[in-house]
N, C-alpha and C positions, 0 to 999 in steps of 0.2 A: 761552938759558937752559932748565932745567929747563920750567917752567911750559910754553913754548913750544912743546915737543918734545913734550910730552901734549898738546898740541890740538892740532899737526899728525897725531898718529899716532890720535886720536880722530876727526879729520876725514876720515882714510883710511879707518878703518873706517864710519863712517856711508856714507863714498862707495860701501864696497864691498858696504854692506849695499844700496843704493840699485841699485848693479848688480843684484844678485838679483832688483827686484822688476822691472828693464826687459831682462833677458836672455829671451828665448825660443826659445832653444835649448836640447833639455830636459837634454840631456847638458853645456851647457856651465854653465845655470842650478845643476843638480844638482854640478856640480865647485865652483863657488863658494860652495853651501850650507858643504859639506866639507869648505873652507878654512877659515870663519869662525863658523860652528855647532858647540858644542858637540854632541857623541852626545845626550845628554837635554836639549839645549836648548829651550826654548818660547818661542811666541810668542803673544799674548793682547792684542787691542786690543776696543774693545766691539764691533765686527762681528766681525771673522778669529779664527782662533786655531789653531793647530799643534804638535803636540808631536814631538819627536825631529825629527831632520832629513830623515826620509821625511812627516812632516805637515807640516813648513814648508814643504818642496817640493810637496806638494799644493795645501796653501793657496795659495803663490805661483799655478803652474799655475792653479788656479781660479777665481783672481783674474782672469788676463791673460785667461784663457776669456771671463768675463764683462764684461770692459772692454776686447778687442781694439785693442790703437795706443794705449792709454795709457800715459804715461813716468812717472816720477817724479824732480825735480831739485833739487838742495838750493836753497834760495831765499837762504841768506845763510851767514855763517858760522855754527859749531855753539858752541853752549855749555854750558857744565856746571855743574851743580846737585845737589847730593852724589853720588848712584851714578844720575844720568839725565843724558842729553842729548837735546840738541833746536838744531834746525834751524829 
């Protein structure tokens, strides 16, 4: 069904958002921004924040800088709650 096909294709993107933050290869990290980052996209959590998809590619970077060997994996299925998801 309809319903279905939005959270498989919601759950691809969460996955591929999740690639981003465990990619450290900075050309291969920065192609996947570019897939799935809009040009003026941002990103704003209460630590991090990034703007356009040369600052989310910072942030990322700066992150892995500081947390070297850290991964991130989705822990269960994603769900949706008006215009948010969560894992």
């Amino acid at each position: 069904g309809t319903m279905s096909q939005v959270t498989t294709s919601i759950e691809t993107l969460f996955d591929r958002y999740l690639a981003i933050w465990n990619e450290t290869g900075p050309e291969r990290r920065r192609a996947q921004i570019d897939a799935i980052w809009a040009d003026d996209g941002t990103y704003c959590d209460p630590v991090l924040s990034g703007d356009g998809r040369d600052g989310i590619d910072t942030m990322t970077s700066g992150f892995q800088a500081a947390y070297p060997g850290h991964t991130f994996a989705r822990p269960g299925e994603v769900t949706r709650a008006r215009r948010r998801v969560r894992a």
